[in-house]
VMD Tcl script that draws the C-alpha trace (Angstrom):
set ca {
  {1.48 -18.76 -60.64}
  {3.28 -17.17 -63.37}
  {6.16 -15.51 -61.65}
  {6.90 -15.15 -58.36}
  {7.36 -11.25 -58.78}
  {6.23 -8.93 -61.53}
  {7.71 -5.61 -62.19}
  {6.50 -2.84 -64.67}
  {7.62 0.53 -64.76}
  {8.51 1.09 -60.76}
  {9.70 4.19 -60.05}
  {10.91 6.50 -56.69}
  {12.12 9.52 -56.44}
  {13.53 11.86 -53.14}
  {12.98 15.43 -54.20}
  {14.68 16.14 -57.60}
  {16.40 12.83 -57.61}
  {15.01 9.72 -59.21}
  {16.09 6.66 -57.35}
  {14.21 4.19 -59.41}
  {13.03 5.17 -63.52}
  {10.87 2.32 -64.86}
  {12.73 -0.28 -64.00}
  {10.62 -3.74 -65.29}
  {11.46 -7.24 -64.56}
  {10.13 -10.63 -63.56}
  {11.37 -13.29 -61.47}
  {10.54 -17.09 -62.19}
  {9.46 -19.55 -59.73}
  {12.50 -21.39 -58.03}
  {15.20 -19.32 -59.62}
  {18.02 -17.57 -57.73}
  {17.66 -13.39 -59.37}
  {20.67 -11.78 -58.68}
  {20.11 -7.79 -58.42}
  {23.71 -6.06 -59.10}
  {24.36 -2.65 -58.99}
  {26.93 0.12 -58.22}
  {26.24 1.98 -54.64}
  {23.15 4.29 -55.04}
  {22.13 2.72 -57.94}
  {18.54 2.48 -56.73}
  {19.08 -1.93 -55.43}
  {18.00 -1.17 -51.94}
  {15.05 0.90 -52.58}
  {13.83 -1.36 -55.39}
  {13.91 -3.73 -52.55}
  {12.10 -1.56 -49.99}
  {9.37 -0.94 -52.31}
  {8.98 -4.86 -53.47}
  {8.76 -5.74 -49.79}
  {6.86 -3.24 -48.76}
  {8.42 -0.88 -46.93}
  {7.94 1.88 -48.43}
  {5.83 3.11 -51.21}
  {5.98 3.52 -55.07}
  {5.86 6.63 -56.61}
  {4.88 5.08 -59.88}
  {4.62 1.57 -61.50}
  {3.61 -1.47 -60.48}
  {4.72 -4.79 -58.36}
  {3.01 -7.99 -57.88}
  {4.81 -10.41 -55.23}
  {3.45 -14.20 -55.15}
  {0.10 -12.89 -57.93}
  {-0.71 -9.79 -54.83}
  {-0.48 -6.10 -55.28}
  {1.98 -5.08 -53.12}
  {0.62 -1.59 -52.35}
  {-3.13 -3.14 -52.69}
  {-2.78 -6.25 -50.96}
  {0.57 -6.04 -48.98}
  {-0.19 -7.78 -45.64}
  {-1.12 -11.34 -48.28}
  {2.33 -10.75 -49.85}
  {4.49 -9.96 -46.40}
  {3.07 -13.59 -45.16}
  {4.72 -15.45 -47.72}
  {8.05 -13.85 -47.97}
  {11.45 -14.07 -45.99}
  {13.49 -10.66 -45.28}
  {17.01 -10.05 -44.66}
  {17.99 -6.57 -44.72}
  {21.77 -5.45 -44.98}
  {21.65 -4.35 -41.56}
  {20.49 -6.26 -38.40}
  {16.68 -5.76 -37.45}
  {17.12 -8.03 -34.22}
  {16.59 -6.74 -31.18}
  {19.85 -5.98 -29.26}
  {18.36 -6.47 -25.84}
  {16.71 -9.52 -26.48}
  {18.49 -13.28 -26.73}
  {18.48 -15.11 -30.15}
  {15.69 -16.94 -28.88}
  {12.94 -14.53 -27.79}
  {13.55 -12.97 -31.10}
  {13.01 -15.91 -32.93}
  {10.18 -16.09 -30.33}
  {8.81 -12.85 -31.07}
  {8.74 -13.52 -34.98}
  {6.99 -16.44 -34.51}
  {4.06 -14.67 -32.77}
  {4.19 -12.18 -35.71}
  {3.45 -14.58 -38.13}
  {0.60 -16.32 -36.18}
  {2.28 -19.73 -35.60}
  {1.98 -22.23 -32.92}
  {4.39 -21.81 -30.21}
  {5.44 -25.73 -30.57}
  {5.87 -24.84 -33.87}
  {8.11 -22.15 -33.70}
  {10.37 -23.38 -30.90}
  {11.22 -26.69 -33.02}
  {11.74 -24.81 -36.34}
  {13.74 -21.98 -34.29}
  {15.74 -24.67 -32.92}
  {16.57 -26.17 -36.12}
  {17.45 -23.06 -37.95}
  {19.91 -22.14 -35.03}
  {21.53 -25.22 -35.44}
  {21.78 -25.27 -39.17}
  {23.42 -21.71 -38.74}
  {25.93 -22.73 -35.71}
  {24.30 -20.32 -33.44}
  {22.21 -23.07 -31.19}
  {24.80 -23.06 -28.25}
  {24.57 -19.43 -27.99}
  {20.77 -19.39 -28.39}
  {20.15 -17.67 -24.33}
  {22.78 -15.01 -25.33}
  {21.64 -11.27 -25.74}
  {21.93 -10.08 -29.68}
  {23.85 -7.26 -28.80}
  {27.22 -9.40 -27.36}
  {27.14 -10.94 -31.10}
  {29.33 -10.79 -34.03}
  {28.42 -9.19 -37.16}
  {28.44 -12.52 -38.83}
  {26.22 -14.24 -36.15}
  {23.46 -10.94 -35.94}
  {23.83 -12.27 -40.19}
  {22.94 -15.53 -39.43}
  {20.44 -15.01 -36.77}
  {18.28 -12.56 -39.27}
  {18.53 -14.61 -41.42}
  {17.13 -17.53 -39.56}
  {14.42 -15.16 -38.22}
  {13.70 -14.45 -42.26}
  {12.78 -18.55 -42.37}
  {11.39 -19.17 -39.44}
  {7.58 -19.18 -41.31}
  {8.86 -21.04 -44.53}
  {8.96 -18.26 -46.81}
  {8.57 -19.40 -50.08}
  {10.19 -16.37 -51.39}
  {13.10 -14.97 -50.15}
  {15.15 -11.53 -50.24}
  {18.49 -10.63 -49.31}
  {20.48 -7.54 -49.24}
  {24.04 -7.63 -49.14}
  {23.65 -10.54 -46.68}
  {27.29 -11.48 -47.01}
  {28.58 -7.90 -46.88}
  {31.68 -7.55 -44.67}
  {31.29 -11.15 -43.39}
  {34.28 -13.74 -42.40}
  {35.00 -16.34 -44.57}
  {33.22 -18.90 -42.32}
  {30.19 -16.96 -42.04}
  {29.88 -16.17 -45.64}
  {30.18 -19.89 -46.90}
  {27.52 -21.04 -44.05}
  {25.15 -18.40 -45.34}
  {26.04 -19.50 -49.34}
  {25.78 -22.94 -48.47}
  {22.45 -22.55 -47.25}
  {20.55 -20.48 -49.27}
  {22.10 -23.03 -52.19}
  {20.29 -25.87 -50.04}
  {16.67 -23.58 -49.69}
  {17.04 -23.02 -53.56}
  {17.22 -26.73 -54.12}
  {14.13 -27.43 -51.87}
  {11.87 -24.81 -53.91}
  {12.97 -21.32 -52.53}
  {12.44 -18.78 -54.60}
  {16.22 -16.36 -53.93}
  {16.23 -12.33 -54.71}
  {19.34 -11.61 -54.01}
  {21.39 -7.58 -54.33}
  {25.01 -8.30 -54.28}
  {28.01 -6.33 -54.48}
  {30.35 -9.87 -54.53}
  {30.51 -10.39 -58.87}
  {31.77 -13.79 -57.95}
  {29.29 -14.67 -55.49}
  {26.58 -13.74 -58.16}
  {28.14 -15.80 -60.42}
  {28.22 -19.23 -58.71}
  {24.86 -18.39 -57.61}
  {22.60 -16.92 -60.03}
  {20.90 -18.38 -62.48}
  {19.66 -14.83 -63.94}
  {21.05 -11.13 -63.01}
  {19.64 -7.70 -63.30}
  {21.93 -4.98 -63.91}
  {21.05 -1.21 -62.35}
  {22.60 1.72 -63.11}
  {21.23 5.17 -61.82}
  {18.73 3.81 -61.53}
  {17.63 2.04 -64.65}
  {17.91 -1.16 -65.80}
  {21.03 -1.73 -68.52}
  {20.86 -5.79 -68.42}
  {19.17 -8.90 -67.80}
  {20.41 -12.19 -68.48}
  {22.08 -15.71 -67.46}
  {25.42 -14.62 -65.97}
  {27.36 -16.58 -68.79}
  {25.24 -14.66 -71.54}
  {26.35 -11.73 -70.14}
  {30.38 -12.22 -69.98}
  {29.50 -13.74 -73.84}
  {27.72 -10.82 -74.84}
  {30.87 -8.30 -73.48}
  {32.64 -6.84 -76.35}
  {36.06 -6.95 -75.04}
  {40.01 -7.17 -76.03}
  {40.84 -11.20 -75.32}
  {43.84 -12.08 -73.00}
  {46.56 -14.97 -73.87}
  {49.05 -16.03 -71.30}
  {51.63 -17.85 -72.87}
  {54.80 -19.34 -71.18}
  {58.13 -21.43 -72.81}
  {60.85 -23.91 -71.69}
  {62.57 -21.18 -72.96}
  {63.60 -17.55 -72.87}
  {61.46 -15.73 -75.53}
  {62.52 -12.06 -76.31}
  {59.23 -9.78 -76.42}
  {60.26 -8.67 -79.78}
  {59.86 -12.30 -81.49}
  {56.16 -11.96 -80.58}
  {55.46 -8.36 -80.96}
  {54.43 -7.48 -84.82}
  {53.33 -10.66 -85.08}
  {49.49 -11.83 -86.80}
  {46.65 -10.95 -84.12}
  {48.71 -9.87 -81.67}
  {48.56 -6.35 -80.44}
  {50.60 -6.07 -77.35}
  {53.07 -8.33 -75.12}
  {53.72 -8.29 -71.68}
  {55.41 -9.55 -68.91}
  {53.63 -11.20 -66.07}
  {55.61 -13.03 -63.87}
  {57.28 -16.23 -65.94}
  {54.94 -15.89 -68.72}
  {54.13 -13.11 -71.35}
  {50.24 -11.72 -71.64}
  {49.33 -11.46 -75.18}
  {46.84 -9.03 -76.19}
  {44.44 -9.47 -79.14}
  {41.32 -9.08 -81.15}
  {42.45 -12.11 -82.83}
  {42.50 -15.18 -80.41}
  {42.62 -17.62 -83.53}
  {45.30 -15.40 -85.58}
  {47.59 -15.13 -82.24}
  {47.44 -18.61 -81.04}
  {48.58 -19.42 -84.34}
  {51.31 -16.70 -84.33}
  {52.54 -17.97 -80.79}
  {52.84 -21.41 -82.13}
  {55.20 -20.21 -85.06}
  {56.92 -18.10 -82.69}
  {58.06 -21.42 -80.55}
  {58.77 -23.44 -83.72}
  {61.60 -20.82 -85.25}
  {62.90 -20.59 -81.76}
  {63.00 -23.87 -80.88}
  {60.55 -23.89 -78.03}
  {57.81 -25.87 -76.28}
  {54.76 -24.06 -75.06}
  {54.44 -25.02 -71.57}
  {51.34 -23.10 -71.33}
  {48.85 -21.22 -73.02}
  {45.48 -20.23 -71.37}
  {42.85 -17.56 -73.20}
  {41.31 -15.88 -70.48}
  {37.41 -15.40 -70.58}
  {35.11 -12.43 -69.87}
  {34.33 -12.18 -66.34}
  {31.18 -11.64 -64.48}
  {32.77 -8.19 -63.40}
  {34.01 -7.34 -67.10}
  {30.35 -6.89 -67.98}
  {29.49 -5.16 -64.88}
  {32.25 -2.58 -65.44}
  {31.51 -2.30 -68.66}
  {27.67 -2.07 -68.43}
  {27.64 0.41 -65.18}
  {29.88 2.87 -66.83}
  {29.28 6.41 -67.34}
  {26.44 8.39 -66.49}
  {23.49 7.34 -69.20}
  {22.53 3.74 -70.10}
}
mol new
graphics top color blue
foreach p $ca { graphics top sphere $p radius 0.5 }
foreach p [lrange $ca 0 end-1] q [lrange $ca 1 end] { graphics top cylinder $p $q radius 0.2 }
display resetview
């Protein structure tokens, strides 16, 4: 198999509004895709359409080599959902739904009971497996759909926002294992708003904006490719006036922040140097001096701004 999912030219519109225009992409086999977008830039119903939830209005999309508007029941089989709200039934305990899923898939009820009980315990939710859904946290109805999204051994996997408004302790768990279901051969789509938590995750990202792709790349490619003014923080043994580093080769602006100064430049090379003299004539030691890097959400910003890609 090629790639796990094939995009050309998928499109959806509501009325006068296009949702989706064109957007093309593939996904490789074992890789983690991050799908990052501002809100209503199209992530969710990219998503609804490539699971098949609702329908294309134009375009193309092959999950696992099927058609998913020609073949969708083949694809559904082999792939995990979590939506970015809870799909588990309320009235029902952890269990039956975990239960129920099973039966939806087909498998063996021995089968289902031991993998349900190891997914519960993986996500901390085993001692409250004979609760009802609807007495749960946000983060445990999280975990649970998402241990109702493995319970068949998806070998393709898609999350929306599954961290979204999450504690701390929830969010990790959930991290933590999708990192180990990578490892063993999962293939991870992943829409996040979290730039960090694409970062540390992701070996490629797709960037929508109204609705049309504007990037795709490795996330460090992406912070290289940002054309950007560099940051120097720079701090002394000493008191250095602003005005014995203002004026000075490559650097364009100083600033305070908090016991150090924040150099601004087009020139890293030229300023570093120009700091370095600056000490010397005033008899100082650098205590510090850290250039600061493009970040994940510097080339979001700057690739989701404005109206037109």
């Amino acid at each position: 198999m090629p790639h796990v999912i094939e995009v050309q030219d998928l499109t959806k519109a509501y009325g006068t509004t296009i949702a989706v225009d064109h957007i093309g992409f593939r996904v490789e086999e074992g890789e983690i895709f991050g799908f990052l977008g501002p809100n209503g830039a199209g992530k969710t119903t990219t998503v609804r359409m490539l699971t098949g939830v609702i329908p294309m209005d134009g375009g193309s999309a092959r999950i696992l080599g099927h058609d998913i508007r020609a073949e969708p029941v083949q694809a559904k089989q082999r792939i995990g959902v979590v939506p970015e709200t809870s799909n588990a039934y309320t009235d029902l305990t952890a269990w039956q739904n975990l239960m129920l899923m099973g039966e939806l898939y087909g498998l063996e009820h021995g089968h289902s009971a031991g993998r349900a009980r190891d997914l519960l315990d993986m996500l901390g939710l085993l001692g409250k497996k004979d609760q009802k859904v609807q007495a749960y946290s946000k983060g445990m109805k999280q975990r649970l759909i998402l241990a109702m999204a493995l319970l068949h051994e998806p070998v393709l996997l898609f999350l929306d926002e599954p961290t979204g408004g999450l504690d701390v302790q929830s969010t990790q768990m959930i991290l933590a294992m999708l990192r180990d279901l990578n490892e063993g051969g999962t293939t991870i789509f992943l829409t996040t708003h979290n730039m960090d938590e694409a970062n540390r995750l992701c070996h490629r990202v797709g960037i929508i904006r109204s609705g049309r792709m504007v990037a795709l790349d490795a996330p460090e490619k992406l912070k290289a490719a940002i054309d950007r003014v560099h940051l120097i923080d720079a701090s002394f043994d000493r008191e250095i006036p602003p005005d014995a580093l203002s004026g000075r080769a490559g650097i364009t602006e100083v600033a305070r922040s908090g016991d150090k100064w924040r150099i601004t430049t087009d020139n890293p090379d030229a300023a570093v140097r120009s700091l370095l003299e600056a000490s010397r004539e005033r008899g100082a030691t650098i205590i510090s001096l850290n250039t600061l890097a493009p970040s994940l959400d510097d080339a979001f910003l700057r690739l989701t701004r404005g109206k037109e890609p």
